[in-house]
Residue frames relative to the residue before (quaternion, step in Angstrom):
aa qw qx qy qz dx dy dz
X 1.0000 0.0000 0.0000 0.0000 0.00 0.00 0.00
X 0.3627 -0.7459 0.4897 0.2688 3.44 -0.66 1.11
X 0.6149 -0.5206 0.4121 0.4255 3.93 -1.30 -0.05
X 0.5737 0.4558 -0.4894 0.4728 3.56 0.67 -0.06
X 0.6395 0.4366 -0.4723 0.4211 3.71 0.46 -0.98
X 0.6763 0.5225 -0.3449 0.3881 3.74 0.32 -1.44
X 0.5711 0.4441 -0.4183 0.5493 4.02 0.89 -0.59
X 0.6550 0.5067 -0.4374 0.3506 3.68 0.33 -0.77
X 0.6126 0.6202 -0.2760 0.4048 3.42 1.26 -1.92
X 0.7950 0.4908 -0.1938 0.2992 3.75 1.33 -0.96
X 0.4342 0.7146 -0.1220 0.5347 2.73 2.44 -0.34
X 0.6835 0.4625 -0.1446 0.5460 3.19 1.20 -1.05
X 0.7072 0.3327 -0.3171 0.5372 4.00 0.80 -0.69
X 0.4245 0.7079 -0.3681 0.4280 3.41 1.49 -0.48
X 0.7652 0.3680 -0.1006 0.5186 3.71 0.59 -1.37
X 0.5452 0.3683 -0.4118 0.6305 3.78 0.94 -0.46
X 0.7049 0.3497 -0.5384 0.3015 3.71 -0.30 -0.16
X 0.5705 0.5499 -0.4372 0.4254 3.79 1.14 -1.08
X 0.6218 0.5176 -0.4245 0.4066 3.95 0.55 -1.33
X 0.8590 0.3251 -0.2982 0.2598 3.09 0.31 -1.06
X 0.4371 0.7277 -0.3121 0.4265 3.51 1.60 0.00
X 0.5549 0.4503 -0.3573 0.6013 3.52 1.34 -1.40
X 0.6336 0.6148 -0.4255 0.1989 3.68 0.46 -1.61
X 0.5836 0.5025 -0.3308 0.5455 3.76 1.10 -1.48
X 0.5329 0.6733 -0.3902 0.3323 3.82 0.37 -0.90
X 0.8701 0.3725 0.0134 0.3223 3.18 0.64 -1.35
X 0.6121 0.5600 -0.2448 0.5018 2.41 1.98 -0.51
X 0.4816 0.6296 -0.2599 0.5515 3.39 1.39 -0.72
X 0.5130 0.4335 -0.4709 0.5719 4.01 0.82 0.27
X 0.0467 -0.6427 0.7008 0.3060 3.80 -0.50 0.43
X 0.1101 -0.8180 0.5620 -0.0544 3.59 -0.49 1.22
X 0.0702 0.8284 -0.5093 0.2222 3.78 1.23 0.83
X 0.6049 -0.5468 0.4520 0.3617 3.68 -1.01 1.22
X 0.8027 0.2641 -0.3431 0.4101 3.60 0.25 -0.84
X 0.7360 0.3066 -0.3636 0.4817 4.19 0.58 0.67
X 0.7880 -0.4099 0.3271 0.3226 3.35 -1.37 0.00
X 0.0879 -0.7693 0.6309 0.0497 3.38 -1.42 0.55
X 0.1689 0.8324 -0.5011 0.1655 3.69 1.45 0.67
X 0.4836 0.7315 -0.3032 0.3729 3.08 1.67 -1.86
X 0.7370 0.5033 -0.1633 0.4205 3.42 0.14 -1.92
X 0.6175 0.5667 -0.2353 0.4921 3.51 0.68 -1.59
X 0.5498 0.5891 -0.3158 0.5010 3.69 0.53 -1.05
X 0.7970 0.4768 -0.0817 0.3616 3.04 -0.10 -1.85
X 0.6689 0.5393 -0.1618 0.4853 3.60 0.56 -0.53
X 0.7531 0.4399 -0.1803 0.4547 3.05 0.89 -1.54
X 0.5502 0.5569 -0.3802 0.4925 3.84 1.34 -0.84
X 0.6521 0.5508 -0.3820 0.3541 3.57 0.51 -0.97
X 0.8027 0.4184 -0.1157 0.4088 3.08 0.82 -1.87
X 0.2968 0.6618 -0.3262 0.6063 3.74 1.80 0.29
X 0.8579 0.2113 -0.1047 0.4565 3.32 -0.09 -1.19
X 0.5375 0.5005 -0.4478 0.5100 3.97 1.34 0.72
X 0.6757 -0.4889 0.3948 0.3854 3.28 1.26 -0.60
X 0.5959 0.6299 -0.3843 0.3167 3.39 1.20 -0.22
X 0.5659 -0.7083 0.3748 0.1940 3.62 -1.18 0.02
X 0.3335 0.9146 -0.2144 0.0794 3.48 0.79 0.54
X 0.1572 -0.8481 0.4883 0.1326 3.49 -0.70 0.94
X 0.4594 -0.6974 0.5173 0.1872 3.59 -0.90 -0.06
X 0.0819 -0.7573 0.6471 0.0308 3.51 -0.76 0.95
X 0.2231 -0.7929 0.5422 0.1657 3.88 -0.19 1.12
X 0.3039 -0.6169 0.5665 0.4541 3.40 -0.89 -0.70
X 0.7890 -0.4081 0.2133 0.4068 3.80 -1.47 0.28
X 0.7538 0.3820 -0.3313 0.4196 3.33 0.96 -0.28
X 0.4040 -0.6638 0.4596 0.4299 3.65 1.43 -0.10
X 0.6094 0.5757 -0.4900 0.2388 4.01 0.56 0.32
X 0.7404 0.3796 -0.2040 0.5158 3.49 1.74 0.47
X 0.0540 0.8251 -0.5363 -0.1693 3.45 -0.77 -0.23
X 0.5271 -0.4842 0.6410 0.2771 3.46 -2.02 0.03
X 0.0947 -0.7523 0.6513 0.0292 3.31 -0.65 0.29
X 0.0862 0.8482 -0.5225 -0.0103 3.74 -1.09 1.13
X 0.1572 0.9053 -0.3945 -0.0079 3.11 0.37 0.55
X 0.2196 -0.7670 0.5985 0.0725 3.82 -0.88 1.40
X 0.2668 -0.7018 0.6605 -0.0095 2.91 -2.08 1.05
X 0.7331 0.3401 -0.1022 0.5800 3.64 -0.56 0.01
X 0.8788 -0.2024 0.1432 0.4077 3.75 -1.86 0.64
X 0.3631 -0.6524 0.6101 0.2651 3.58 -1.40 0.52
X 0.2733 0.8263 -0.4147 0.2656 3.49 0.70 0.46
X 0.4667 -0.5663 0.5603 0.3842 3.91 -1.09 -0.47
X 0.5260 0.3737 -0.4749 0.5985 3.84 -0.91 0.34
X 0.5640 0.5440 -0.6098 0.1185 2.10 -2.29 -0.59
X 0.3936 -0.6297 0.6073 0.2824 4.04 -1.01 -0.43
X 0.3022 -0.6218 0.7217 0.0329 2.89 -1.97 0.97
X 0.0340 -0.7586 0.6504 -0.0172 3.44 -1.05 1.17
X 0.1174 -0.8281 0.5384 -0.1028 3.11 -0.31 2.06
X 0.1915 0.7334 -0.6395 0.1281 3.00 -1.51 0.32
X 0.4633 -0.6948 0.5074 0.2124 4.00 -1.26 0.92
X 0.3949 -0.7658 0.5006 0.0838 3.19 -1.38 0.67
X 0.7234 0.3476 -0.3389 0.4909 3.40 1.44 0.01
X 0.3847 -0.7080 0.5824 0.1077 3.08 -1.34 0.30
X 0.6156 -0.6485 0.3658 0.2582 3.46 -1.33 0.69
X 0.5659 -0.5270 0.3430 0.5332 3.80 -0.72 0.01
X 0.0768 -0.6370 0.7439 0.1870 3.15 -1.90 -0.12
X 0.3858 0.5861 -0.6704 0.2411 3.70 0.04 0.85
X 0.8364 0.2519 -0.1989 0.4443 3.56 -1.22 0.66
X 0.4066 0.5768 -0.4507 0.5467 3.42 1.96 0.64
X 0.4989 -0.6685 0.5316 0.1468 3.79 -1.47 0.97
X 0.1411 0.8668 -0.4740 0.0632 3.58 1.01 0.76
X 0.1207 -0.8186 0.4495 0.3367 3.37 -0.63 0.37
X 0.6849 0.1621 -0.3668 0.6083 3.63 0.47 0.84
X 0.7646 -0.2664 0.3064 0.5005 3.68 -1.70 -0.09
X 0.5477 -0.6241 0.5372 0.1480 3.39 -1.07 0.50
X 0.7850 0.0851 -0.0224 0.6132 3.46 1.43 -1.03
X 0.4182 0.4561 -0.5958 0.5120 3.26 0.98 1.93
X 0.5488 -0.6785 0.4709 0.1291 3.53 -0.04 0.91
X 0.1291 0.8277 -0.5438 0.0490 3.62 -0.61 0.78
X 0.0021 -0.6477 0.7096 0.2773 3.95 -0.67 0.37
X 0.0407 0.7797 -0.6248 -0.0008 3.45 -1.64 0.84
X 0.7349 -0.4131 -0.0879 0.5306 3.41 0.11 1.65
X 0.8093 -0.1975 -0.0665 0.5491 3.15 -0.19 2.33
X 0.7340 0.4179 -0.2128 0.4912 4.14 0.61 -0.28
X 0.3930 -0.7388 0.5473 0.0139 3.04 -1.40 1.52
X 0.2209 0.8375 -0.4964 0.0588 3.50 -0.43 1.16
X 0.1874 0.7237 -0.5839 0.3165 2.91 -0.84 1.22
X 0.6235 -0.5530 0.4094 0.3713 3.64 -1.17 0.48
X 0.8442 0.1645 -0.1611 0.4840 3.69 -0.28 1.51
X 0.5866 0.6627 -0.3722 0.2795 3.20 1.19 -0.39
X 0.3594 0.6857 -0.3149 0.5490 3.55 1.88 0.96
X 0.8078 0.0091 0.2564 0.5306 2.26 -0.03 -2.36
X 0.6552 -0.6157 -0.4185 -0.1283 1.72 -0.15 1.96
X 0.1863 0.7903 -0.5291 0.2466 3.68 0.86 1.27
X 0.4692 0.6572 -0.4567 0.3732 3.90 0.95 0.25
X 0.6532 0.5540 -0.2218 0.4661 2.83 1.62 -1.77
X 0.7353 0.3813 -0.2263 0.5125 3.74 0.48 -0.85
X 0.6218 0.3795 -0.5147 0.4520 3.77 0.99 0.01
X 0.5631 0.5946 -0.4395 0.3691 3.63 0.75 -0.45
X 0.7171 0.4208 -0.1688 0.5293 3.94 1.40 -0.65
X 0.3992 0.4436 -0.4446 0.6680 3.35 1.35 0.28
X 0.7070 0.4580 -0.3089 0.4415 3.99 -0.21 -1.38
X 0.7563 0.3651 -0.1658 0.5169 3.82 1.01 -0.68
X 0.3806 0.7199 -0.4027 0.4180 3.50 1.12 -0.17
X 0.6586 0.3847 -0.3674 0.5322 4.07 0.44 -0.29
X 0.6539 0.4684 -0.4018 0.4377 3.49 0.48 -0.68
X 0.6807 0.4651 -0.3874 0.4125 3.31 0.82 -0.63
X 0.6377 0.5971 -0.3413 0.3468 3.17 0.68 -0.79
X 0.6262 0.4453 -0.2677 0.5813 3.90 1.42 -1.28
X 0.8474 0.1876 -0.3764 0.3241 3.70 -0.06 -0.40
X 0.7641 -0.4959 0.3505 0.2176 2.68 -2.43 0.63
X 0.0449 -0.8625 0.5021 0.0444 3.29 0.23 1.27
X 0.1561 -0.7647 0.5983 0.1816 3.70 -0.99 0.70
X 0.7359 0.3434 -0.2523 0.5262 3.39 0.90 0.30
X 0.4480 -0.7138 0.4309 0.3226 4.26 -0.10 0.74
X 0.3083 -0.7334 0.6023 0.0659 3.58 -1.12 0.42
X 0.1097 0.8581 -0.5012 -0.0228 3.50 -0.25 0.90
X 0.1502 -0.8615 0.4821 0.0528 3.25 -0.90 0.81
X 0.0898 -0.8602 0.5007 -0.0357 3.52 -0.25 1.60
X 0.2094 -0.7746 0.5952 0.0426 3.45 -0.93 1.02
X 0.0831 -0.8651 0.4886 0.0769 3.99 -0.49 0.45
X 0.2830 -0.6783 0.6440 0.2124 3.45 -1.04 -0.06
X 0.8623 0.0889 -0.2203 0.4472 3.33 -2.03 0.67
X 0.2806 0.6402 -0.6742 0.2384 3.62 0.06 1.12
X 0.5745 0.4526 -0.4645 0.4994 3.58 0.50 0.06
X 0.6462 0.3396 -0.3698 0.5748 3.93 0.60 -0.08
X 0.7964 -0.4445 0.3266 0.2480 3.57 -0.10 0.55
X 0.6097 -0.7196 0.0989 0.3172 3.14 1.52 1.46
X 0.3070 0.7760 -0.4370 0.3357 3.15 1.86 0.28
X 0.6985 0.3737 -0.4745 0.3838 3.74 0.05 1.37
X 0.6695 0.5182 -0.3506 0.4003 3.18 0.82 -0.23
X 0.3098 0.7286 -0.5569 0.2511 3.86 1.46 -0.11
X 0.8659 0.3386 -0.1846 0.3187 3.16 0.02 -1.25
X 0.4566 0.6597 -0.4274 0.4167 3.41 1.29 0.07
X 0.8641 0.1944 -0.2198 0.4089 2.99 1.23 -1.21
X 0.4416 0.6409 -0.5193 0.3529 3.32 1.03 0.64
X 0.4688 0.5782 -0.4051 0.5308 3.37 1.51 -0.20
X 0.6421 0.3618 -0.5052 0.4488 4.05 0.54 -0.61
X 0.8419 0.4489 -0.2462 0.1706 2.98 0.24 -0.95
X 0.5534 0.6023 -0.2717 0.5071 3.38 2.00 0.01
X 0.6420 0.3422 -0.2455 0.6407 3.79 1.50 -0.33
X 0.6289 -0.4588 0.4217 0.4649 3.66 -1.95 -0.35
X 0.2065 0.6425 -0.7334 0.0820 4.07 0.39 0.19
X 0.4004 0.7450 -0.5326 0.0318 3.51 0.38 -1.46
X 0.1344 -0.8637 0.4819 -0.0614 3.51 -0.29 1.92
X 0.2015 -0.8889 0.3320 0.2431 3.27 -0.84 0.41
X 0.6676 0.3685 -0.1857 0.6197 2.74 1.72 1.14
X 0.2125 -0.8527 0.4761 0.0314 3.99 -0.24 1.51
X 0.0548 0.8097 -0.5825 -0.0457 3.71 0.70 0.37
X 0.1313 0.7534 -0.6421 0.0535 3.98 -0.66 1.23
X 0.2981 -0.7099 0.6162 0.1657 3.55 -0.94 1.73
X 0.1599 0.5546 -0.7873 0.2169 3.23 -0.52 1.16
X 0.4164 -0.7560 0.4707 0.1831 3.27 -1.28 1.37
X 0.3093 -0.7863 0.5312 -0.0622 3.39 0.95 0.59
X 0.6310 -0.5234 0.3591 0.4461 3.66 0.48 1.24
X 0.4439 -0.7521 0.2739 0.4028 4.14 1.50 0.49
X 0.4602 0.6641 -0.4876 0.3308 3.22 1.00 1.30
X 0.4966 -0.7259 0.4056 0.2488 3.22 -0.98 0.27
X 0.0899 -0.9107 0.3909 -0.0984 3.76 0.40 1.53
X 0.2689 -0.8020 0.4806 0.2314 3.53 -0.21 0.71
X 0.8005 0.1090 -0.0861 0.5830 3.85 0.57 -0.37
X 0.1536 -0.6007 0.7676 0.1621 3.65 -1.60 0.77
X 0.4228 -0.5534 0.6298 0.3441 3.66 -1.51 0.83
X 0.5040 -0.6510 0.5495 0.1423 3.65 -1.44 0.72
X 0.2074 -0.7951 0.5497 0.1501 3.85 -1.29 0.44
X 0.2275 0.7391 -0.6277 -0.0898 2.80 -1.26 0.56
X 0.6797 -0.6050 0.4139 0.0250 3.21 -2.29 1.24
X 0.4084 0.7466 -0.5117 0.1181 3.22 0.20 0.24
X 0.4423 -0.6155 0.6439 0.1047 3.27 -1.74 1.63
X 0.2156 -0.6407 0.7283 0.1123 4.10 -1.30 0.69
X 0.0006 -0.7079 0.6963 0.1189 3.47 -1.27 0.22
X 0.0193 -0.7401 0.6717 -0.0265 3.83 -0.15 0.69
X 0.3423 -0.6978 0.6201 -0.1068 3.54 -1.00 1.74
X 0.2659 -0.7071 0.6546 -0.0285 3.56 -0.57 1.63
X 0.1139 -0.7800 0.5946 0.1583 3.08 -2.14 -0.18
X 0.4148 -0.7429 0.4031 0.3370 3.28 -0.20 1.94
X 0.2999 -0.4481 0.8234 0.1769 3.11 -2.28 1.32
X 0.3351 -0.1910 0.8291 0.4047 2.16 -2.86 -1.46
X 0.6985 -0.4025 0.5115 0.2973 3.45 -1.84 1.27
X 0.8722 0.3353 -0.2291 0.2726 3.24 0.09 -1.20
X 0.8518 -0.2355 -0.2248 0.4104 3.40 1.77 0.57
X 0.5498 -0.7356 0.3847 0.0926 2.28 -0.59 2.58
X 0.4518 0.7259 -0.4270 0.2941 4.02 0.57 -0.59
X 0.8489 0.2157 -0.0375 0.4810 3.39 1.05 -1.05
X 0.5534 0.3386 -0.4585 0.6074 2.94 1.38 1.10
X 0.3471 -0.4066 0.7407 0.4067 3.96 -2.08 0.08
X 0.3177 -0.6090 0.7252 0.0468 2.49 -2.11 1.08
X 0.1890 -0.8858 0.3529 0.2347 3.53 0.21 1.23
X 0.6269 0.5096 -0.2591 0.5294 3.53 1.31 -0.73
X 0.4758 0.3984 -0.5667 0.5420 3.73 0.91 0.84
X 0.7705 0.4556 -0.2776 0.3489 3.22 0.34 -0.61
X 0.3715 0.5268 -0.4517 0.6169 3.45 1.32 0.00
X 0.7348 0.5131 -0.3171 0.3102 3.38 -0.09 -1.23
X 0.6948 0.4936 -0.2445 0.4624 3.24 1.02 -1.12
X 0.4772 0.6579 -0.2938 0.5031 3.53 1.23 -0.71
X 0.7527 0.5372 -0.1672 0.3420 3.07 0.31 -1.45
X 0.6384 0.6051 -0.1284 0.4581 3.13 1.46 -1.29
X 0.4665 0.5519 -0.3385 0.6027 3.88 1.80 -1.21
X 0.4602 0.6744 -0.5259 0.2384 3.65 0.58 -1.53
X 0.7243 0.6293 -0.0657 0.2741 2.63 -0.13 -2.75
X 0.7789 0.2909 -0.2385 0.5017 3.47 0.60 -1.55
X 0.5326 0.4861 -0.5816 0.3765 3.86 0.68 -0.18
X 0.7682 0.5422 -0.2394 0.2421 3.29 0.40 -0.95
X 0.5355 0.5366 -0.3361 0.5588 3.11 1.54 -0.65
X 0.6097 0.4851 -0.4140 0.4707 3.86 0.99 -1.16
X 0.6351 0.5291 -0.4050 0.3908 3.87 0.32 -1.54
X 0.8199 0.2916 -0.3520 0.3446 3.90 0.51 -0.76
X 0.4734 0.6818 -0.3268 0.4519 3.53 1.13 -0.33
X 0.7302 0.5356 -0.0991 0.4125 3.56 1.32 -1.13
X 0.7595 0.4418 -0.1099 0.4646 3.42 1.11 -1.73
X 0.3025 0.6978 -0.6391 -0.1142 3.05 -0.87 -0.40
X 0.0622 0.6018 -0.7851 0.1324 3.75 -1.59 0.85
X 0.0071 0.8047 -0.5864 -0.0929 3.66 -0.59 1.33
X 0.3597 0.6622 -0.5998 0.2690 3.14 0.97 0.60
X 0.6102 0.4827 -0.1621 0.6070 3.89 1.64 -0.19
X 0.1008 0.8299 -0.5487 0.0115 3.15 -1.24 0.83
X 0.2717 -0.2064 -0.8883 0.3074 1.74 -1.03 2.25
X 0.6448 -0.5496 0.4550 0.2741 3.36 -1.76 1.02
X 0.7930 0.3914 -0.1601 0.4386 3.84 1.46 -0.12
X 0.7101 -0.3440 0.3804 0.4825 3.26 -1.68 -0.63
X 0.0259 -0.8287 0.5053 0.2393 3.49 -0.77 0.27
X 0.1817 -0.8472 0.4889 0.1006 3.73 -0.57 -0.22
X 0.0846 -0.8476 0.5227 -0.0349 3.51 -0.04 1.68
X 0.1558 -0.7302 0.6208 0.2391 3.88 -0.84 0.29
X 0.1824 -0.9241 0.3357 0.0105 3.18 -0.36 1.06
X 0.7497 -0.1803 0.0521 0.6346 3.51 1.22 -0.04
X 0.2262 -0.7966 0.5568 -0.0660 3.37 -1.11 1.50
X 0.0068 0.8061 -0.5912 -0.0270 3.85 -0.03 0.64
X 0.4529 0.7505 -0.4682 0.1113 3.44 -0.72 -0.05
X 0.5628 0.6597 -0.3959 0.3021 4.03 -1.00 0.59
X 0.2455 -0.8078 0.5246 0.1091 3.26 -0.72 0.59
């Protein structure tokens, strides 16, 4: 092995220790969906301050969270966004054997609460964060941390309503979600939607002169069915499986 390879070979265990160093960092925030991550936010943001980056904060309404953006390199458009959440999911009534948010490496493996999903990803961009900072970048680097993705992505709105209201406009979204640890170009999207369908009280004995609202659900329900049967018969993207749209009805309440 020549000396350039062996400097690389040292370069490389060199950078897996920093990642994993930030990684324990971060983990040690118990940063669960239902508490704060200011702590963490804080903590990041001094580092990434004192490399040179740019960074602002996007709380939420109660001030007990924040976004965190922070840019490197040219004021310019382009450039990439290296994304990735800060909270994590519960662990009460989990069988851990040791604290959950005391970090452990135990032959070659990080365990700890997030160190997946998804603090590995954001220690590996801390651990890589100086390099950005020293080189001659001709294109900006942004790096965006969020809160309450495990509740239904309901922090990161305003982060990105912030890209999309200024010149960030990247041309590239790199999000380490470990994604079973493949590498996936597209997630299919969701949406929620609630019907209310408004009846009109009869007597039993004659329905004619009243809406029966829970036929009409029913009938609805029935269109459901046929979109869905049409949506799969129609689509196809096998980069997904199912290769389509789906369409679930999910809970009906209704009567008096």
């Amino acid at each position: 092995m020549d000396a350039q390879s062996l400097q690389q070979g040292r370069g490389d265990r060199d950078g897996l220790a920093r990642a994993v160093d930030w990684a324990c960092r971060l983990i040690r925030h118990p940063t669960i969906s239902s508490e704060s991550n200011l702590a963490l936010i804080a903590e990041v943001e001094a580092e990434l301050t004192s490399l040179g980056f740019r960074c602002r904060r996007f709380p939420n309404r109660e001030g007990t969270k924040a976004n965190l953006l922070a840019s490197i390199g040219p004021v310019r458009p382009g450039g990439i966004v290296l994304s990735g959440h800060t909270d994590v999911v519960p662990v009460a009534g989990q069988a851990w054997s040791h604290d959950p948010f005391d970090p452990q490496v135990v032959e070659g493996r990080l365990y700890g609460r997030g160190a997946t999903d998804m603090k590995g990803f954001l220690g590996v961009v801390m651990a890589l964060a100086p390099e950005m900072a020293a080189a001659p970048l001709a294109r900006p680097i942004h790096l965006a941390f969020s809160y309450d993705e495990e509740v239904g992505c309901a922090g990161v709105g305003p982060l990105v309503q912030h890209l999309a209201e200024t010149d960030v406009r990247a041309e590239l979204v790199l999000i380490g979600e470990p994604t079973d640890m493949r590498v996936v170009s597209a997630h299919k999207g969701i949406r929620v939607l609630r019907t209310t369908v408004t009846g009109r009280a009869a007597h039993s004995s004659q329905p004619a002169s009243g809406a029966n609202a829970i036929a009409a659900v029913a009938r609805l329900a029935l269109a459901i069915e046929e979109e869905a049967a049409h949506l799969a018969r129609t689509e196809r993207d096998e980069r997904f499986d199912p290769p389509h749209t789906t369409v679930n009805l999910g809970q009906i309440r209704g009567g008096e």
